[in-house]
Each structure stands twice: as structure tokens, then as C-alpha cells.
PAZAPA-4460 file (N, C-alpha, C; in steps of 0.05 Angstrom, whole numbers, plus 32768, in hexadecimal, padded with zeros to 4 digits):
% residues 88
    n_x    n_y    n_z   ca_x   ca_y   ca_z    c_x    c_y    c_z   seq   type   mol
   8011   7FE8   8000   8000   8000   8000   8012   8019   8000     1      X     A
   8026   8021   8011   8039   8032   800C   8044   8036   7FF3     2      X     A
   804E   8017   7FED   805E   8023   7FD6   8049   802E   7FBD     3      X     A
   8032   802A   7FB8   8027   8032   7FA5   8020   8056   7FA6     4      X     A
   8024   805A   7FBA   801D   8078   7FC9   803F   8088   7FB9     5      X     A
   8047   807E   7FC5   8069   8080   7FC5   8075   8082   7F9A     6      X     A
   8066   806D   7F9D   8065   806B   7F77   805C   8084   7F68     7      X     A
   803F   8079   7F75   8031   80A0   7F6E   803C   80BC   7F6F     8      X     A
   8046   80BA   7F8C   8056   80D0   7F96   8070   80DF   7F7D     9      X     A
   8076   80CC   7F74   808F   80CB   7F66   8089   80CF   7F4C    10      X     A
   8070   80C5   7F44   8068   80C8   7F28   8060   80E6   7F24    11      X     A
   8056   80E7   7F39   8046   8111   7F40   805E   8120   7F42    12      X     A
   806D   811B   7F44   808A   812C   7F4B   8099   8129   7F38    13      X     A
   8099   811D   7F2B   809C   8114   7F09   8099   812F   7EF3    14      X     A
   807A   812A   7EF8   806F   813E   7EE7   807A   8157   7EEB    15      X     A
   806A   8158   7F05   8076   8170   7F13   8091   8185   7F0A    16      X     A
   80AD   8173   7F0D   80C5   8171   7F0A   80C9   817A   7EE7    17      X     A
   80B1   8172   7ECB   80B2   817B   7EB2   80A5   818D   7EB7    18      X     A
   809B   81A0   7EC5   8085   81B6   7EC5   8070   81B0   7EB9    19      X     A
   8067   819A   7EB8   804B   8192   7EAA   803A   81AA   7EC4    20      X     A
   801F   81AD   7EB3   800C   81B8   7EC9   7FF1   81A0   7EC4    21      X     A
   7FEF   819B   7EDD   7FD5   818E   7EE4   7FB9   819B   7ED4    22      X     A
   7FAD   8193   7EC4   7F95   8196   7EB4   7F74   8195   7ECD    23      X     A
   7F7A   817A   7ED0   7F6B   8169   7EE0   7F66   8155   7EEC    24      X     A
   7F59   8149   7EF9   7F57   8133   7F08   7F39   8127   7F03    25      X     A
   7F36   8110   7EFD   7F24   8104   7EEE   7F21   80EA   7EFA    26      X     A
   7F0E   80D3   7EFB   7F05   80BA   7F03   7EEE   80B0   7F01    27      X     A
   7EF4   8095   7EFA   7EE1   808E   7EEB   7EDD   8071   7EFF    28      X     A
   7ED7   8075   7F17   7ECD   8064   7F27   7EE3   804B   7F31    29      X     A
   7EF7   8049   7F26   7F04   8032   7F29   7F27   8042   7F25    30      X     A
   7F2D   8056   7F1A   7F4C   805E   7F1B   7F48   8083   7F12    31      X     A
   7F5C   8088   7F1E   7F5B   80AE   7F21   7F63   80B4   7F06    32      X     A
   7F66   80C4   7EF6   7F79   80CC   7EE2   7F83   80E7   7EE4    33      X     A
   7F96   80ED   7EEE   7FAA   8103   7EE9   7FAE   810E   7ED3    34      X     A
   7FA1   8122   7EC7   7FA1   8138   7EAD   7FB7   814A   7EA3    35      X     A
   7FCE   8144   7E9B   7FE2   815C   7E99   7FEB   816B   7E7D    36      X     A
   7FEF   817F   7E83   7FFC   8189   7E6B   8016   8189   7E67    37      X     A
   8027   8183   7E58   8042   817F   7E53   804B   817C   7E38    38      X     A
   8056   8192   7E3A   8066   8190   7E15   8057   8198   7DFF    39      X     A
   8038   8197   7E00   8026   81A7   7DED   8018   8185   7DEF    40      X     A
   8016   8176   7DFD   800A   815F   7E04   7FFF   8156   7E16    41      X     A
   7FE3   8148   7E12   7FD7   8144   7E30   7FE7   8129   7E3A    42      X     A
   7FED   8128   7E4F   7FF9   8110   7E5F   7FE1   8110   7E72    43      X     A
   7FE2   80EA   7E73   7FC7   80E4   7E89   7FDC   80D3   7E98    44      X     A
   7FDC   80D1   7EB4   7FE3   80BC   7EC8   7FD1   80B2   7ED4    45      X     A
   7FC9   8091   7ED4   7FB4   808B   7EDC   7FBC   807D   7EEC    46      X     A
   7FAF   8083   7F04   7FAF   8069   7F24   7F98   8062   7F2F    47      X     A
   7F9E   804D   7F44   7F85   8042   7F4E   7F7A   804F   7F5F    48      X     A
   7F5F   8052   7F6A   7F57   8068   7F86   7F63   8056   7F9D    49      X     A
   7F67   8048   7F9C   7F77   8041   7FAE   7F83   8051   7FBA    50      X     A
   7F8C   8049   7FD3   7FA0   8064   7FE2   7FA5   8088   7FD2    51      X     A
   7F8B   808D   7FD1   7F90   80A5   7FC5   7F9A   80BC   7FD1    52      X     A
   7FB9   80C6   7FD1   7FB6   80E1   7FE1   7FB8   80F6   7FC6    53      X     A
   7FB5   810C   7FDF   7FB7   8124   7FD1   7FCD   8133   7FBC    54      X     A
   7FC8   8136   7FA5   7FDD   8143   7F9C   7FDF   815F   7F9C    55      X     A
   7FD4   8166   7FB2   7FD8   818E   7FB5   7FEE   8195   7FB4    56      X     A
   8000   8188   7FC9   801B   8191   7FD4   8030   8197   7FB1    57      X     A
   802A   8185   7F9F   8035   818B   7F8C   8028   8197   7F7A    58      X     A
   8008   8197   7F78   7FFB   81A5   7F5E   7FE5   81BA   7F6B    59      X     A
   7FEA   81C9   7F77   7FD4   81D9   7F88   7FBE   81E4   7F7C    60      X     A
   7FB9   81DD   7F62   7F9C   81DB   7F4E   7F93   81C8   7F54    61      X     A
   7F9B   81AC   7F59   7F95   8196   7F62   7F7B   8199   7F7F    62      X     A
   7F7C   81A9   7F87   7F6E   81AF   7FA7   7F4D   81A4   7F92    63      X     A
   7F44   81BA   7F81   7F2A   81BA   7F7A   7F20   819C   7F66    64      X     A
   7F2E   8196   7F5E   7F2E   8178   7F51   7F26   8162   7F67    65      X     A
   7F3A   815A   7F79   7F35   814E   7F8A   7F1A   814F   7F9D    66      X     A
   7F1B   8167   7FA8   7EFA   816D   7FBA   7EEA   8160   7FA7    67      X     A
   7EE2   816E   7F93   7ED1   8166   7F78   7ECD   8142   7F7B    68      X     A
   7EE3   813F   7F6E   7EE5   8116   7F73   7ED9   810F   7F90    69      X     A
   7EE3   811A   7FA9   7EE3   810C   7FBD   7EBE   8113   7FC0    70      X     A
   7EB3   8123   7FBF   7E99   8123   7FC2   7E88   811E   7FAE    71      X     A
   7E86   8114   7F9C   7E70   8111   7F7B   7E7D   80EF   7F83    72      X     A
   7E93   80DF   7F8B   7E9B   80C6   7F87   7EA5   80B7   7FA3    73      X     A
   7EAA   80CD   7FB9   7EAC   80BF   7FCE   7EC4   80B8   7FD7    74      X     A
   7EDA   80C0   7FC5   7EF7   80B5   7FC2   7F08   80C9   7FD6    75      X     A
   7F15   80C0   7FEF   7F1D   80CA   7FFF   7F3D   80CD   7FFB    76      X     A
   7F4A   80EB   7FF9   7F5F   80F2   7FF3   7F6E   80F7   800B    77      X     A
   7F81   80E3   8015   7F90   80EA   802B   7F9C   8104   8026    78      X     A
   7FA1   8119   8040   7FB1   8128   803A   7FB2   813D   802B    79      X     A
   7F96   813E   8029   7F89   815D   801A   7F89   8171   802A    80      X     A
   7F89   8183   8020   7F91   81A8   8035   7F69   81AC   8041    81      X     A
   7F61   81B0   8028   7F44   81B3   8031   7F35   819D   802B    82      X     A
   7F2C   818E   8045   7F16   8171   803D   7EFE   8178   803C    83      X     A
   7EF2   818C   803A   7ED6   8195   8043   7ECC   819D   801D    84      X     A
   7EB0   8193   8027   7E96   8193   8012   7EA4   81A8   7FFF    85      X     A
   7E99   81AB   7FE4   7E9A   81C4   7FD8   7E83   81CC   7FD7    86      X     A
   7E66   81B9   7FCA   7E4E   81BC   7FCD   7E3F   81B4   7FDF    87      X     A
   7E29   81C0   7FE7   7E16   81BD   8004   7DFB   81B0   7FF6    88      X     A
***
């Protein structure tokens, strides 16, 4: 379970590290997909919801994606800045 976190971690810092910018965050019930722009190309990274944390700390557009996911799907993001509702 770590290391898949750890995997992730490294894949996000990846991007990160090419200045890709995060597009969006997407899921389709069974794996996340990571949206990026890079090079005049969309790059997708796709993982399982499994151990999902947050990718704020590296993509701080990421904050509104995630809330979004975690409430319309239920999918709980360790390690998010703001865990609270967006809609009432």
C-alpha cells in the first residue's frame, strides 16, 4: 500500500519536475486520471483510487478537482488542505 502512494508520489513530481501544468483530475469510478499539459500535449497518468492522496502540495490547482471527485464519487483524498463540501 505504501509503495503504490510512494510510486504516485514520484510519478506527480515527475511531471511536476517537466513543468507540465495539471489540466485536471477525472474518474471514472474504478482509477483517477491525472490531466496534464506538457510540450503542446495532453499527458494522462492513470491510478487506482486506491490509496488516494492529495496532490495539492505539488499542483495547487489540484485543491478544486479533488473536493469535486471526493464529493460527486466519494473518493477520499488523504492529505488534502481543504476536506470540506464545496456544494450544500
Amino acid at each position: 500500500m505504501r509503495a503504490s502512494y510512494l510510486v504516485l508520489m514520484k510519478e506527480l513530481a515527475d511531471f511536476k519536475e517537466k513543468e507540465a501544468r495539471l489540466i485536471t483530475i477525472s474518474f471514472d469510478g474504478e482509477k483517477l486520471y491525472y490531466h496534464f499539459y506538457l510540450n503542446g500535449r495532453i499527458e494522462t497518468l492513470e491510478r487506482p483510487k486506491l490509496n488516494a492522496k492529495s496532490a495539492c502540495k505539488l499542483f495547487p490547482n489540484a485543491e478544486f478537482y479533488e473536493r469535486e471527485i471526493a464529493e460527486k464519487h466519494k473518493v477520499n483524498f488523504r492529505g488534502h488542505p481543504k476536506p470540506k463540501k464545496l456544494f450544500t
